[in-house]
N, C-alpha and C positions, 0 to 999 in steps of 0.2 A: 220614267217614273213607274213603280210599282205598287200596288195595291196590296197592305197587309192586315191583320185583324189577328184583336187583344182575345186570347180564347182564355177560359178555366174551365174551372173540374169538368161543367158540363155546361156546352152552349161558349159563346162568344159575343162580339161585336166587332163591326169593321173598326179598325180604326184610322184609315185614312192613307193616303200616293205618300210614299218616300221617294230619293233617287235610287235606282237600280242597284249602283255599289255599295248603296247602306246594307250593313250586317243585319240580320234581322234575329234577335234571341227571345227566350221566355221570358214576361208569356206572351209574342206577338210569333205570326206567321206569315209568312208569303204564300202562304197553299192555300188556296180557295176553298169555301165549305160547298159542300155537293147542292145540286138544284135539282128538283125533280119532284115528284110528287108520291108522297107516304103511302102506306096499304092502305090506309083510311078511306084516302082519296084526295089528302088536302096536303097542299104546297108542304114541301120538305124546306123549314128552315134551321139557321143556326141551332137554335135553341133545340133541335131534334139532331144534333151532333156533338160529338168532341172530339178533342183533339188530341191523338199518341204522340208526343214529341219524337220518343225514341223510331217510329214507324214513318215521321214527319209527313202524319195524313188525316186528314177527318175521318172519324168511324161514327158510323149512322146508330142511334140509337134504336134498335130495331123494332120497339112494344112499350108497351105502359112497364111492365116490369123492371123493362133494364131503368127506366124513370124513374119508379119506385126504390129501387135497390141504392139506386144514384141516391135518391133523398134519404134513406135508411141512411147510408153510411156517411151522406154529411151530416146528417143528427146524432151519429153515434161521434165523428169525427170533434162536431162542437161539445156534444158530453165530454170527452173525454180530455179533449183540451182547459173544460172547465176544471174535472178533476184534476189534470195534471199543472193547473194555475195554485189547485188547496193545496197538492204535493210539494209543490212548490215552497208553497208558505212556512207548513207542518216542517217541513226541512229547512228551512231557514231558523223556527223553531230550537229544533233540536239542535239547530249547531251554536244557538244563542244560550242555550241552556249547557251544552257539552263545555262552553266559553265559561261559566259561571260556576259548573261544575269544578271544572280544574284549578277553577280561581279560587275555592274553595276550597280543595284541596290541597293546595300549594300551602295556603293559609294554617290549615288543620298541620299538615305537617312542619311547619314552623313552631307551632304548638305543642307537637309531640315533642320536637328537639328540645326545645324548652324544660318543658316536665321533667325528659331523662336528666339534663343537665342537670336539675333541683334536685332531682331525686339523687342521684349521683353527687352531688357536695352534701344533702342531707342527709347520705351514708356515711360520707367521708368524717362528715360533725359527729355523728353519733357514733360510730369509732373512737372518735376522739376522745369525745364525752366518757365510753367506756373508761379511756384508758385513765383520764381523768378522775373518774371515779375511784378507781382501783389506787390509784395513788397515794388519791386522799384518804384513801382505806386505810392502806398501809403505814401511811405517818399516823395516823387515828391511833390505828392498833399495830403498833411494832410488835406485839408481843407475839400476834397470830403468826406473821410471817414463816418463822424457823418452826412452827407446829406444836411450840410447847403448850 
């Protein structure tokens, strides 16, 4: 049996003996975290390490700072994820409106066809009507025709 432990961004926990041939993937490890004791003076635990998967080793957190910078960048980490949850939305959004836009659209341009078609027999009438007229002119007034 081997001993492995669940680590994240920063620090870990044991989590418990598998058998030997178990695979062991993210985010557990078989690499033990270092023991020893801090510049402070006081016991080096988990929580004053993480772990490089790609390196497959515990790196010692060496000072308040690299702690602080670690807390900075999961607070920027959780901002960001929040905005990218609104982006999200906003964008879902716009693709609800681009959906309704074109619906829209489609519509509008059914409308257009329409019109020209009217407008297009409402030439064709009034043409007619022309010649209609002229007709009636002409049997009115046979006499205008030849210009006398």
């Amino acid at each position: 049996m081997k001993d492995i432990w669940k680590y994240g961004r920063t620090g870990g926990e044991y989590a418990g003996k598998v058998l030997d041939d178990m695979l062991v993937s993210v985010p557990y490890t078989d690499q033990p975290p270092f023991e020893g004791i801090r510049a402070d003076g006081e016991p080096l635990t988990i929580a004053d390490q993480m772990f490089d998967p790609k390196l497959n080793q515990w790196i010692v957190l060496a000072n308040t700072l690299d702690h602080n910078d670690l807390n900075n960048l999961k607070a920027m980490y959780e901002a960001l994820e929040h905005e990218n949850d609104n982006l999200k939305q906003l964008n879902a959004k716009i693709m609800l409106n681009d959906v309704a836009i074109k619906q829209e659209n489609t519509a509008l341009k059914e409308k257009a066809d329409s019109l020209a078609q009217i407008n297009s027999k409402m030439m064709l009438a009034s043409l007619q009507n022309s010649k209609d007229i002229s007709e009636i002119k002409e049997q009115l007034n046979p006499a205008s025709k030849g210009g006398e």
